[in-house]
C-alpha positions as a Markdown table, in Angstrom:
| # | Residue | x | y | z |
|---|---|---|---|---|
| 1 | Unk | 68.5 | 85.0 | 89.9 |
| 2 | Unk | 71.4 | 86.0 | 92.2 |
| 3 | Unk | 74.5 | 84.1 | 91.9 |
| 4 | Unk | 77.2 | 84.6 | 94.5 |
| 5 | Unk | 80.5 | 82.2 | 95.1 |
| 6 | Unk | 83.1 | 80.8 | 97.6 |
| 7 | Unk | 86.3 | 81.0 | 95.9 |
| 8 | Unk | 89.3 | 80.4 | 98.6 |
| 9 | Unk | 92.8 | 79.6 | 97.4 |
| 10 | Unk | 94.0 | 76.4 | 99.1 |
| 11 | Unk | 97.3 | 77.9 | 99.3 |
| 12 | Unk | 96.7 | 77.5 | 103.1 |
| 13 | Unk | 94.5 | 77.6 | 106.1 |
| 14 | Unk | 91.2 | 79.2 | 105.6 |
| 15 | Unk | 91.5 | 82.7 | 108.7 |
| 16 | Unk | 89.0 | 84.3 | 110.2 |
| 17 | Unk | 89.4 | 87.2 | 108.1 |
| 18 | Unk | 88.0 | 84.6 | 105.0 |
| 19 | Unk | 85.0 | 83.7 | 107.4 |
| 20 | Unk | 83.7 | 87.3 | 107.8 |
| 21 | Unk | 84.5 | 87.8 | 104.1 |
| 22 | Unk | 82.4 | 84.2 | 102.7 |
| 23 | Unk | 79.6 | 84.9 | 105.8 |
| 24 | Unk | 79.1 | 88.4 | 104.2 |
| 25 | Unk | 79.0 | 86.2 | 100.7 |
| 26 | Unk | 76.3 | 83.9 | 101.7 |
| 27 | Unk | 74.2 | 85.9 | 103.8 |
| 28 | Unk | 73.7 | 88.4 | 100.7 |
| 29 | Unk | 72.6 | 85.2 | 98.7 |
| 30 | Unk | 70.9 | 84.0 | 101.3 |
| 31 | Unk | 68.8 | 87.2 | 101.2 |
| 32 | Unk | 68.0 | 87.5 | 97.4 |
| 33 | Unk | 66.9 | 83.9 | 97.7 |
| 34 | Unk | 69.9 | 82.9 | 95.0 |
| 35 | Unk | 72.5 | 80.2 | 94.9 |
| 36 | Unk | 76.0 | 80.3 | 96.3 |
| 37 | Unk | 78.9 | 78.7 | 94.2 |
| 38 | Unk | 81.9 | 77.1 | 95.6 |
| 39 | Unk | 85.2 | 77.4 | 93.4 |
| 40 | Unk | 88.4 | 75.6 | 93.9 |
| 41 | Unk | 90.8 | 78.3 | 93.2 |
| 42 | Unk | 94.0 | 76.1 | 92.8 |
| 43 | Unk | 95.6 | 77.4 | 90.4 |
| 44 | Unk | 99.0 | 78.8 | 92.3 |
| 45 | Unk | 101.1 | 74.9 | 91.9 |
| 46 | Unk | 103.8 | 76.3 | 93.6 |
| 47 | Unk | 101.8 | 76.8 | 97.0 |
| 48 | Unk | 98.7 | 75.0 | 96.5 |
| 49 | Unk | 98.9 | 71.7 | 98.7 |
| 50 | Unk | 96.2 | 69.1 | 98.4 |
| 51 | Unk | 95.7 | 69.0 | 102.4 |
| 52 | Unk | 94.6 | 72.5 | 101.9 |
| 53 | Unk | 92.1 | 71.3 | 99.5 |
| 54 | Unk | 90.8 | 69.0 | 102.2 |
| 55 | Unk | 91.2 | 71.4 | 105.2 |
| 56 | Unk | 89.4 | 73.8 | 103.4 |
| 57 | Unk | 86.6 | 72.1 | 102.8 |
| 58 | Unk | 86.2 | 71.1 | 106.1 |
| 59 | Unk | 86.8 | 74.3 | 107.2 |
| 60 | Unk | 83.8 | 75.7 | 105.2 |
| 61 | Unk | 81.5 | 73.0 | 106.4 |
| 62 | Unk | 82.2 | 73.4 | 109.7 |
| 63 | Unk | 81.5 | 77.0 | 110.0 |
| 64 | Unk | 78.3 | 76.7 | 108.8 |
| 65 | Unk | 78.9 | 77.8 | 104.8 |
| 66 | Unk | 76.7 | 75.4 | 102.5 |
| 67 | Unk | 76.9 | 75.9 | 98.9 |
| 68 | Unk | 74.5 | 74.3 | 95.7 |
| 69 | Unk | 77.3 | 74.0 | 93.2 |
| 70 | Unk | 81.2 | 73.0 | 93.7 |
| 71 | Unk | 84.1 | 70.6 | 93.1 |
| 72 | Unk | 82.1 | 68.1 | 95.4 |
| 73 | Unk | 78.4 | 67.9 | 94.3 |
| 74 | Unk | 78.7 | 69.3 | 90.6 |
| 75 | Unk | 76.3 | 71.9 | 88.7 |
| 76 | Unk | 75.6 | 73.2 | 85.5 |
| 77 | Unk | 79.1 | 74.7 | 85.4 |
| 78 | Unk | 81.2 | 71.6 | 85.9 |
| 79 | Unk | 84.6 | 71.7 | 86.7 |
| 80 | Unk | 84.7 | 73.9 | 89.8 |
| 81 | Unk | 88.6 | 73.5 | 90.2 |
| 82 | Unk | 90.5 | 76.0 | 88.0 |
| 83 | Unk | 92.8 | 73.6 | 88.0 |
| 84 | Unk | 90.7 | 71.7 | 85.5 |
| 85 | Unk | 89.5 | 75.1 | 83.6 |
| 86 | Unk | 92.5 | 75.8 | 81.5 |
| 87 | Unk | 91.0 | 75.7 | 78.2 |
| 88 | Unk | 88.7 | 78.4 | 78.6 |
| 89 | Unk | 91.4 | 80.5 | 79.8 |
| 90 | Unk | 93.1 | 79.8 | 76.8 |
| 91 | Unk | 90.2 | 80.8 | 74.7 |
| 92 | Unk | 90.1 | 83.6 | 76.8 |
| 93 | Unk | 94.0 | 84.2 | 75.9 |
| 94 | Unk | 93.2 | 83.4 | 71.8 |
| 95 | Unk | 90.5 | 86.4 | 71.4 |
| 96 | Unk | 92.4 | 88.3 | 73.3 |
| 97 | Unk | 95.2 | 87.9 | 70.9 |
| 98 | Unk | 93.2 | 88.0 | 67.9 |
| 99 | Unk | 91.8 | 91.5 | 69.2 |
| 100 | Unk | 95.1 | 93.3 | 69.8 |
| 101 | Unk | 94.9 | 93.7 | 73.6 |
| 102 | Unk | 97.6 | 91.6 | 74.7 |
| 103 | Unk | 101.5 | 91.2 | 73.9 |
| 104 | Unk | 104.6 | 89.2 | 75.0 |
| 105 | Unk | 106.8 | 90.0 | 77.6 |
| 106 | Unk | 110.3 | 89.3 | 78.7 |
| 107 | Unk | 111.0 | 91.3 | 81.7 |
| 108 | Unk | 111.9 | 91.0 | 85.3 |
| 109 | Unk | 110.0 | 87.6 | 87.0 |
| 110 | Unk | 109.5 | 89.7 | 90.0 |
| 111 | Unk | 105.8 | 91.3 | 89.5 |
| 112 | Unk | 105.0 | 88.1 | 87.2 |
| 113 | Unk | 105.5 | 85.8 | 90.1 |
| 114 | Unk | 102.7 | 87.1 | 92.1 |
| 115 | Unk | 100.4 | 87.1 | 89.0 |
| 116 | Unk | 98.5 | 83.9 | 90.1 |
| 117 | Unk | 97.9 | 85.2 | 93.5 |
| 118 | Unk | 95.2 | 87.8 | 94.8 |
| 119 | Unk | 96.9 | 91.1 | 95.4 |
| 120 | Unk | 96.8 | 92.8 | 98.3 |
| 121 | Unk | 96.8 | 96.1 | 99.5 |
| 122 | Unk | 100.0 | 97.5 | 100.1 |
| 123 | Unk | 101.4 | 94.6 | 97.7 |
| 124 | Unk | 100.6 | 95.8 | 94.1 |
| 125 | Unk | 102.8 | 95.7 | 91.6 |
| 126 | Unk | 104.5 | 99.0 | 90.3 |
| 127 | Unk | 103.2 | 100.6 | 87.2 |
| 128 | Unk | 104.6 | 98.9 | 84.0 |
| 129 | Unk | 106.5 | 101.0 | 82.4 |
| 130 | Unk | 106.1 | 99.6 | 78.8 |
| 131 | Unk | 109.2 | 98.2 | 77.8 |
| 132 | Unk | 107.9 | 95.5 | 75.5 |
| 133 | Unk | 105.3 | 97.1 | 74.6 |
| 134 | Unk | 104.2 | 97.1 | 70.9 |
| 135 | Unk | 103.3 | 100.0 | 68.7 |
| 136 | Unk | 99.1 | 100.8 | 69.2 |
| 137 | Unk | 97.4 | 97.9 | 66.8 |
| 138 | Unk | 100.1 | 95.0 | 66.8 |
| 139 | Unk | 98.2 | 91.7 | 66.7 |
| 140 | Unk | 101.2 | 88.9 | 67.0 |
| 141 | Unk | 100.0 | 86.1 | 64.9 |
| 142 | Unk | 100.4 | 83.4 | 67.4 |
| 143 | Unk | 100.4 | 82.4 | 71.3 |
| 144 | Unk | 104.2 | 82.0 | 71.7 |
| 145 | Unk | 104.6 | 80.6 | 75.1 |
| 146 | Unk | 108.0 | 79.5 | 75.9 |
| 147 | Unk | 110.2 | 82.3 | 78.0 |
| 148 | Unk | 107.6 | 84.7 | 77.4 |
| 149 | Unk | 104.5 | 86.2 | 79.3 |
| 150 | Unk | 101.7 | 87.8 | 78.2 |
| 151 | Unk | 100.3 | 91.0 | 79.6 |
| 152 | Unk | 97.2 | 93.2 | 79.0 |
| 153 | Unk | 97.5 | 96.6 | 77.0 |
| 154 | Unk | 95.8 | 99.1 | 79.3 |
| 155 | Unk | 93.8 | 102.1 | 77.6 |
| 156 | Unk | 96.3 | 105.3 | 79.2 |
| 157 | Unk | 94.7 | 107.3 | 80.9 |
| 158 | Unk | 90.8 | 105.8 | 80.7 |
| 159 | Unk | 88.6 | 106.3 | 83.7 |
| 160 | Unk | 87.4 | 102.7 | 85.1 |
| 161 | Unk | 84.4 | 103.6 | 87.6 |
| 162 | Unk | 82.4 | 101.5 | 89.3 |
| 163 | Unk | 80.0 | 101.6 | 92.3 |
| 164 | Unk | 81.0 | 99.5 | 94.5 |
| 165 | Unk | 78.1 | 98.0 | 97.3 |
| 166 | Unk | 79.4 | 98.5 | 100.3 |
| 167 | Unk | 82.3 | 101.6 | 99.9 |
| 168 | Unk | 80.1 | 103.5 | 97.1 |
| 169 | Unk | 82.1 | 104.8 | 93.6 |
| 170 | Unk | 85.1 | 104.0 | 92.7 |
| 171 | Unk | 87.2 | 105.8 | 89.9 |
| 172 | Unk | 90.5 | 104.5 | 88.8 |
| 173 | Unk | 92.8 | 105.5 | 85.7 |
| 174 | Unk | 94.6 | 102.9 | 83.3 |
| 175 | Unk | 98.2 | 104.1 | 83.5 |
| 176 | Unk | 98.5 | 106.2 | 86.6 |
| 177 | Unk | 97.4 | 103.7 | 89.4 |
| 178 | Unk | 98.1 | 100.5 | 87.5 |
| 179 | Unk | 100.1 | 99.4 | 84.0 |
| 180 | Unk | 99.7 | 96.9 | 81.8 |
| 181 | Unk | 99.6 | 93.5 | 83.6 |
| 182 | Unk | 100.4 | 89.9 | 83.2 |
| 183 | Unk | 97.7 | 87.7 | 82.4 |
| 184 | Unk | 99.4 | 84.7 | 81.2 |
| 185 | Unk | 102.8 | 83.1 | 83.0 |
| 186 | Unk | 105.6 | 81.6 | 80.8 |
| 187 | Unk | 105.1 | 78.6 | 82.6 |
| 188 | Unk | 101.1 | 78.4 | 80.7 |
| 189 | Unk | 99.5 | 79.1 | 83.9 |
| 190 | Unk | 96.7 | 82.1 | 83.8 |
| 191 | Unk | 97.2 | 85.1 | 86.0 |
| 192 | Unk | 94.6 | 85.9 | 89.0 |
| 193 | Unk | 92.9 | 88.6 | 86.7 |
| 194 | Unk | 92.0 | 86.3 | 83.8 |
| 195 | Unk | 91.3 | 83.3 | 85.6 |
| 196 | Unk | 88.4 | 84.9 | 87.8 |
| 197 | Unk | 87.0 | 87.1 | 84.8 |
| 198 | Unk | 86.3 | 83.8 | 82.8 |
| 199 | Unk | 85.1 | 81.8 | 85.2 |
| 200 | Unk | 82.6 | 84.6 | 87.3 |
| 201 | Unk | 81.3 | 85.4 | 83.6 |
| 202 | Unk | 81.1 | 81.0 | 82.8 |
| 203 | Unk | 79.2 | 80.6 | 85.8 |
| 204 | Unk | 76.8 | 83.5 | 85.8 |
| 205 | Unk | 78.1 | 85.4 | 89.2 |
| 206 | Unk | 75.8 | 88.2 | 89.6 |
| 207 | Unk | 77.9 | 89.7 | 92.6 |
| 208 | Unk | 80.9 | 89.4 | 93.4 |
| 209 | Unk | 81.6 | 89.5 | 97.5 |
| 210 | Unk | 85.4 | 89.7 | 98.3 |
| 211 | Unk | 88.1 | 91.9 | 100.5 |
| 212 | Unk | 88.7 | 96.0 | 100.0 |
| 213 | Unk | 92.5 | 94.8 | 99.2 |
| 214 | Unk | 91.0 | 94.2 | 96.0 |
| 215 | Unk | 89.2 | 97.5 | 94.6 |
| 216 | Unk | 91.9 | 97.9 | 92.3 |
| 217 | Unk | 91.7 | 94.6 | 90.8 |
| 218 | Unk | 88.1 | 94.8 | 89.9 |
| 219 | Unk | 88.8 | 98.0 | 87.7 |
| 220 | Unk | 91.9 | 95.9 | 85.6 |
| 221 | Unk | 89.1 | 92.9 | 85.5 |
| 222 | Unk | 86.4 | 95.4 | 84.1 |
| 223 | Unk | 88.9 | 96.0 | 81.0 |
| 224 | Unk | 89.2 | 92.0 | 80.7 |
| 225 | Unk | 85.3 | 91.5 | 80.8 |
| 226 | Unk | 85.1 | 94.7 | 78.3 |
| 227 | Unk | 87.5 | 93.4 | 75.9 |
| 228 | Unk | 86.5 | 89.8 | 76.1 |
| 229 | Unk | 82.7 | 91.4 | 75.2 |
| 230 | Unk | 80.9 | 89.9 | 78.9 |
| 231 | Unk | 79.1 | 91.4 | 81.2 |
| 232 | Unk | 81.0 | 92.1 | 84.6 |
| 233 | Unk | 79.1 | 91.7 | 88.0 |
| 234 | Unk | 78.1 | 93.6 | 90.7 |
| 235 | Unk | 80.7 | 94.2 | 93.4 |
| 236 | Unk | 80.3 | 94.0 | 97.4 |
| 237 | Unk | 84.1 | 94.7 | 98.5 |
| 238 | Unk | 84.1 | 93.8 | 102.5 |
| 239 | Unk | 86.6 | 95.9 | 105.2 |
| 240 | Unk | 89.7 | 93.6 | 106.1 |
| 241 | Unk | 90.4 | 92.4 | 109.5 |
| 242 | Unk | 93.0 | 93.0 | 111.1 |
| 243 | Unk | 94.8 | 91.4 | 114.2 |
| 244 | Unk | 95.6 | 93.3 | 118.0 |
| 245 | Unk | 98.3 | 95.1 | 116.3 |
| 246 | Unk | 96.7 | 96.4 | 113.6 |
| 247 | Unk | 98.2 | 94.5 | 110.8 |
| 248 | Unk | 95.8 | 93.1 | 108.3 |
| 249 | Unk | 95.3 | 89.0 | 108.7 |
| 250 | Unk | 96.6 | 86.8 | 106.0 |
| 251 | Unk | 97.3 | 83.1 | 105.6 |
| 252 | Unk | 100.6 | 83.2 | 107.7 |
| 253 | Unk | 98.7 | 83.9 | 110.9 |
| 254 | Unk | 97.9 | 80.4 | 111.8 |
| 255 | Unk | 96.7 | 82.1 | 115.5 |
| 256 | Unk | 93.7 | 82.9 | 113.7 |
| 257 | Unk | 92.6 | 80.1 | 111.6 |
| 258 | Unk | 89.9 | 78.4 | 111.6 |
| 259 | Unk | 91.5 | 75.2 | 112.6 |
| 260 | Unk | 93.4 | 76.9 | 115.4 |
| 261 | Unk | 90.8 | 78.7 | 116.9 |
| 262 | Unk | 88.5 | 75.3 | 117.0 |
| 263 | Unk | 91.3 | 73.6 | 118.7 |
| 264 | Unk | 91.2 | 76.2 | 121.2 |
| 265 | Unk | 86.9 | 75.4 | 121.6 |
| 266 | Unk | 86.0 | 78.4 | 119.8 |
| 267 | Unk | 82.2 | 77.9 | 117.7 |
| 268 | Unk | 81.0 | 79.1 | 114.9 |
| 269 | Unk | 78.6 | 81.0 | 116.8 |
| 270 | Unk | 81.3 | 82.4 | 119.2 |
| 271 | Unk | 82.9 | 83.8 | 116.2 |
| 272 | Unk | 80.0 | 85.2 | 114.8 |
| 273 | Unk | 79.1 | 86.9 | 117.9 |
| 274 | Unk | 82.6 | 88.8 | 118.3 |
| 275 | Unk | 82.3 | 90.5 | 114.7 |
């Protein structure tokens, strides 16, 4: 049976950009007669607010989303906060280990401070250039946490492919258009990568439904879902809106969210019409 999800950031208030992104989501679950998951993606502390936990919600219901599982009417996959998830990422983080695909790092904060965010397009972190990395093989015999983070070995130079549903294939190569990336802060927090592979393979997503900025981040999450031995989803990667001057909508555009544009009198249905 289909699985698709919901899985906003409350990190602020949901745009319309999210709305075309989730309506894409649920209509294509909708269609194959499947169930649509809601996911509390909360795991950012430093920006996550608990009115955006609550605006969100009623954000989502008042656009017209309904979902069958989530943080507020349970499922088979209980909890739906990632806030609430961490020991499976940790189990995650152990086989990892235990396999030789991930080592410590003490380098610059800069790229590990977006780690628990989405990236975006035009916003990726530069290519690691290997400076803690390990000779081929090295399996470190335990989880040290404290001042260090942990990052992903990346095969150099492996083809990732995929076919993606809506923009067709998609080739990438480990090494030349990304490096070996953080999946675990110093501050025992998963990164973005590790915390969506674990849960999407936990609660049986069968696609995946999200924004074009984030092509490249499916091919570093197929090498999670390979290593960890799951089987990835499907992908539907949906075009990005933009606003009147071109620039692509994100959180900081309060002009355009949801709760802005219903203060104005704007419906549901308005904003359906004008996509």
């Amino acid at each position: 049976m289909y699985r698709g999800r919901l899985a906003p950031s409350p990190t602020g208030y949901l745009h319309l950009g999210h709305a075309r992104t989730f309506w894409t989501a649920q209509q294509r679950a909708e269609a194959a007669g499947g169930t649509m998951v809601l996911r509390n993606e909360d795991i950012d502390a430093q920006r996550f607010r608990l009115d955006f936990v609550s605006a969100m919600m009623e954000d989502l219901r008042w656009f017209g989303f309904r979902w069958q599982e989530g943080p507020d009417c349970g499922g088979p996959f209980v909890p739906y906060a990632q806030s609430e998830r961490g020991h499976f990422y940790r189990a995650a983080l152990e086989e990892l280990r235990q396999a030789g695909w991930i080592y410590p790092c003490r380098c610059s904060r800069s790229d590990v401070l977006r780690a628990l965010q989405a990236p975006h397009a035009g916003e990726e972190e530069p290519v690691y250039p290997g400076t803690c990395r390990p000779a081929h093989g090295t399996i470190f015999e335990r989880l040290e946490t404290k001042g260090v983070n942990w990052r992903f070995r990346v095969p150099e130079g492996q083809g990732i492919s995929f076919t993606d549903g809506c923009f067709g294939y998609q080739q990438f190569e480990a090494g030349r258009d990304f490096g070996d990336f953080v999946i675990w802060r110093h501050d025992a927090v998963p990164s973005y990568q590790l915390a969506v592979v674990v849960d999407d393979a936990a609660m049986q997503i069968t696609e995946v439904v999200r924004g074009a900025d984030l092509l490249l981040s499916t091919a570093r999450q197929l090498l999670l879902y390979r290593a960890l031995g799951l089987i990835p989803p499907a992908f539907y990667h949906c075009p990005l809106m933009n606003d009147d001057s071109g620039v692509r909508l994100a959180k900081r555009h309060d002009a355009l969210s949801l709760r802005t544009l219903r203060a104005r009198g704007m419906t549901p249905q308005m904003l359906r019409q004008s996509w």
